[in-house]
C-alpha positions in Angstrom: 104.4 101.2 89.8 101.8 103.2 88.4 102.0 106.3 86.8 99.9 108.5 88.7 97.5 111.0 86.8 95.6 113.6 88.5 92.7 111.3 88.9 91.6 107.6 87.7 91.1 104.2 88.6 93.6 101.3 89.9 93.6 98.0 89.3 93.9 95.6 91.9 93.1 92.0 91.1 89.5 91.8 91.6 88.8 95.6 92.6 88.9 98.6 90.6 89.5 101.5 92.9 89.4 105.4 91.9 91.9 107.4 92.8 93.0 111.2 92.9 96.4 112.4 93.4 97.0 116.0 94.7 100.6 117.8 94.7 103.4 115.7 93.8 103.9 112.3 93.4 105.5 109.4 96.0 108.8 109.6 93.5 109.2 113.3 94.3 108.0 114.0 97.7 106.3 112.5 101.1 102.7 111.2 100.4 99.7 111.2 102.3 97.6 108.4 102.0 94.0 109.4 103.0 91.4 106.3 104.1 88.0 107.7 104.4 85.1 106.9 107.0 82.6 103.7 106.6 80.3 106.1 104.3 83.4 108.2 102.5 84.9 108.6 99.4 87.3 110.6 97.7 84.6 112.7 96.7 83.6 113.4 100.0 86.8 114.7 101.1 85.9 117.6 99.6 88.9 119.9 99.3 90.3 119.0 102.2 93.5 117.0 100.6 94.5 120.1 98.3 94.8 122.1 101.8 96.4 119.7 103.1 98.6 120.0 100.2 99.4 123.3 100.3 100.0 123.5 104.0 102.5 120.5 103.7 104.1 120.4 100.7 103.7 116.8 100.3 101.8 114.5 97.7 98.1 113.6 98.8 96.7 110.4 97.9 92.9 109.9 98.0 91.3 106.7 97.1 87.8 105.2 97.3 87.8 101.6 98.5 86.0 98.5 97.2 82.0 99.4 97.6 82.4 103.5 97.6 82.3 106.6 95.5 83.0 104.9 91.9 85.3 102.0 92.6 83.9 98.5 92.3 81.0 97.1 94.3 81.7 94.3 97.2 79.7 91.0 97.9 77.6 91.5 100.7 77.3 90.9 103.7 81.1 92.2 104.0 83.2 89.2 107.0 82.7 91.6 110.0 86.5 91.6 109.7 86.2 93.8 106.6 88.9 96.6 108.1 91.8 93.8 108.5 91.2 92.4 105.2 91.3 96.2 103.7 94.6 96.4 106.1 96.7 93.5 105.4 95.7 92.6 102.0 94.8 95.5 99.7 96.4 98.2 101.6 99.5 96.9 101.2 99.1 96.4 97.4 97.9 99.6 96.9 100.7 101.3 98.5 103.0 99.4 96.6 100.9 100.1 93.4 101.4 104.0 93.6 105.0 103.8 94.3 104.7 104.9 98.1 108.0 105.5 99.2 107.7 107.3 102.6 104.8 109.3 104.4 101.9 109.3 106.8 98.3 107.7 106.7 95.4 109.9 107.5 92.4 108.0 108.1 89.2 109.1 109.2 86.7 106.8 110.9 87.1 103.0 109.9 90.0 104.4 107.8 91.5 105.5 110.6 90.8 102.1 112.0 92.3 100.8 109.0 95.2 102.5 109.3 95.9 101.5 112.6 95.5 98.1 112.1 98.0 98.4 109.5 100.6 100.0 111.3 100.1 97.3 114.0 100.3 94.3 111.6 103.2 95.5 109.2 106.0 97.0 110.1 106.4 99.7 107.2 109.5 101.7 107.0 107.9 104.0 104.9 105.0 104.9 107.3 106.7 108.3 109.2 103.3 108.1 111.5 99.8 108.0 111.8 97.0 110.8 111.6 93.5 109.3 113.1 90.4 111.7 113.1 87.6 109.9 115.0 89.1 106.6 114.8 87.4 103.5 116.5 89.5 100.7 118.3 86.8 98.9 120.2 82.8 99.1 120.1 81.1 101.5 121.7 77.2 101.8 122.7 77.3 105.4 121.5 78.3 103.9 118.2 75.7 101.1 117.4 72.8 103.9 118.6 74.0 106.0 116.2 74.9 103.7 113.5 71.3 102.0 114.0 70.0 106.1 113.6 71.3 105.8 110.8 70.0 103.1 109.0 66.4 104.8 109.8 67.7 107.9 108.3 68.3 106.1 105.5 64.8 104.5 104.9 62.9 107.4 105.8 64.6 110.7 105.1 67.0 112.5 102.5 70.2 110.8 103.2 70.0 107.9 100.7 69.4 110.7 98.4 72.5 112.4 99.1 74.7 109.9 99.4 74.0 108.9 95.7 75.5 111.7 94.6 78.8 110.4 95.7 78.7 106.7 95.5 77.7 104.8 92.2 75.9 101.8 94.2 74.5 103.7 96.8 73.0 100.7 98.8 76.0 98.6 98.4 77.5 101.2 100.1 75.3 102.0 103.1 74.4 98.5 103.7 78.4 97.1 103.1 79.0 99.5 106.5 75.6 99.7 108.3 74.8 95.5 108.5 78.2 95.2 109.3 78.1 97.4 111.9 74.7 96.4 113.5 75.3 92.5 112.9 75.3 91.1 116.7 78.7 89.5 116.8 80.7 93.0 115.7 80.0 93.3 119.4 83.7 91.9 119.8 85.8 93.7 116.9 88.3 95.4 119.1 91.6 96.3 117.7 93.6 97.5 120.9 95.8 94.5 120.3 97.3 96.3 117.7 97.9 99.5 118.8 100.6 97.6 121.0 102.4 97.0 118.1 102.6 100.4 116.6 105.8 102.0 116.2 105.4 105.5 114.8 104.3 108.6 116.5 100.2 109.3 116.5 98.0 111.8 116.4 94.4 111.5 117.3 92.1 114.6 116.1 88.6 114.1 117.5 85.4 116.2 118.0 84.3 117.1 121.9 80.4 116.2 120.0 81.6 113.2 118.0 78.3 110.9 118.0 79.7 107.5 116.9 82.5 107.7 119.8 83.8 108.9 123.3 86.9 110.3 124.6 87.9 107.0 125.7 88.8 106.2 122.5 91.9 108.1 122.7 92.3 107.1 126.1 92.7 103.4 125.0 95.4 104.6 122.3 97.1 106.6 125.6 97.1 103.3 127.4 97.7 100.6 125.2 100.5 102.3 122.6 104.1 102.5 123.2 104.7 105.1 120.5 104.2 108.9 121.3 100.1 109.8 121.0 99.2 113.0 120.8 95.3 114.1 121.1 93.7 117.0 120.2 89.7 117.2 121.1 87.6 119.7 119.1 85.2 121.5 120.5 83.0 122.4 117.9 83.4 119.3 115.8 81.3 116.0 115.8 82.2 112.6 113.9 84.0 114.7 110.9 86.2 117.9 112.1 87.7 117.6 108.6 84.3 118.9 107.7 82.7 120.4 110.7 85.6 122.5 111.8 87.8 122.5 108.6 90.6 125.1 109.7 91.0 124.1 113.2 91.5 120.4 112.3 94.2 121.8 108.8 96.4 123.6 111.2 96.7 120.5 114.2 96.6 118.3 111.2 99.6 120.0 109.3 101.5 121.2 112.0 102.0 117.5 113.0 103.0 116.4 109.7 105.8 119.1 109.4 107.1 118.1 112.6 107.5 114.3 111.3 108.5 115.1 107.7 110.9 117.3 109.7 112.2 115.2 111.9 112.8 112.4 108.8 114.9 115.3 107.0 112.2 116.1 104.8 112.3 120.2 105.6 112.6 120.7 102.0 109.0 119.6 101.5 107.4 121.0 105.5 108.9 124.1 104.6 106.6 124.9 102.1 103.9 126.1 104.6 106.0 127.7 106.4 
């Protein structure tokens, strides 16, 4: 087990991933293990984790994944199964690096995707439950239109530009997502397999405007999950309400985790925000 500074890099094998830590650590209280979008980072999270902090008392846990913010580059083209190796290989090994000893995953996008695969494929005491925020479980024409937007944006306006200023290999990045994303045969990713399998309570935070998915999204979670899913739709928000609608997304966000860490006899910790 590591010893966790504020920020820094782990290593795993092959990968060297950057970290930050928020609040304290998995030996002292709950964690939160964040897993950003397909173009995140722990940068990008802006200050959304020491909110989250503060409003839950528990440990937050950002980290950038192999080919984002600073951590090491992938091979490309990334095996359109990418999210199930990041679930069931390093996810695992990461938790277990940090000394995670109970908590809740908060993903956003393909992390959220991520962390529903995990909870579908290992059967984690430690995982209390899930937070997803825009999460994906199956393919959507919405998506690829937007996603294939995207990769014009990139060649022809600002936004390689600003996403440089978060991740170290810029087009390792955008190009590890978008040709994954685009590539003709990630027609058939679906994950709704999974979500069969998950056994902790859910909450799904999406944006009414969300341009990479619809509301049926969270109806597939409704339908295929035998856990409890809760769904909260934002009005205001598009693909990011972490971003787009920061305080509306904190308080559904928070006021979900204090129910579970309360409910797993952590009130020491939820109590905090209260």
């Amino acid at each position: 087990m590591k010893n966790l500074e504020d920020e820094g890099f782990l290593d795993l094998d092959d990968q060297r991933l950057e970290y930050r830590m928020v609040g304290p650590r998995p030996q002292d209280a709950p964690t939160l293990v964040m897993l950003h979008e397909g173009l995140g980072c722990v940068k990008m999270w802006g200050d959304f984790p020491d909110r989250l902090a503060h409003a839950t008392g528990a440990g937050v846990f950002v980290y950038s994944r192999a080919g984002y913010g600073q951590s090491s580059p992938v091979k490309l083209p990334r095996p359109l199964d990418y999210m199930h190796h990041e679930a069931r290989d390093t996810l695992p090994r990461l938790l277990s690096e940090i000394g995670f000893r109970r908590g809740l995953l908060v993903g956003h996008s393909d992390g959220a995707s991520i962390a529903a695969i995990y909870a579908g494929s290992v059967q984690d005491h430690r995982v209390r439950a899930l937070v997803l925020i825009a999460p994906h479980f199956f393919v959507e024409d919405l998506s690829i239109r937007s996603i294939a937007e995207a990769k014009a944006a990139y060649a022809e306006s600002d936004l390689r530009a600003k996403l440089a200023r978060f991740h170290g290999d810029v087009d390792n990045t955008f190009r590890g997502w978008n040709d994954a994303w685009l590539d003709p045969g990630f027609r058939a990713w679906d994950i709704t397999e999974e979500l069969a399998y998950i056994r902790v309570p859910i909450l799904i935070v999406q944006g009414e405007q969300d341009q990479y998915g619809t509301a049926r999204q969270i109806e597939v979670a409704q339908e295929e999950c035998y856990c409890p899913v809760e769904a909260v739709l934002l009005r205001d928000a598009r693909h990011a309400p972490h971003r787009e609608t920061p305080d509306q997304a904190l308080k559904e966000i928070a006021d979900f985790t204090n129910r579970i860490l309360r409910g797993h006899g952590e009130a020491t910790f939820a109590a905090h925000a209260a």
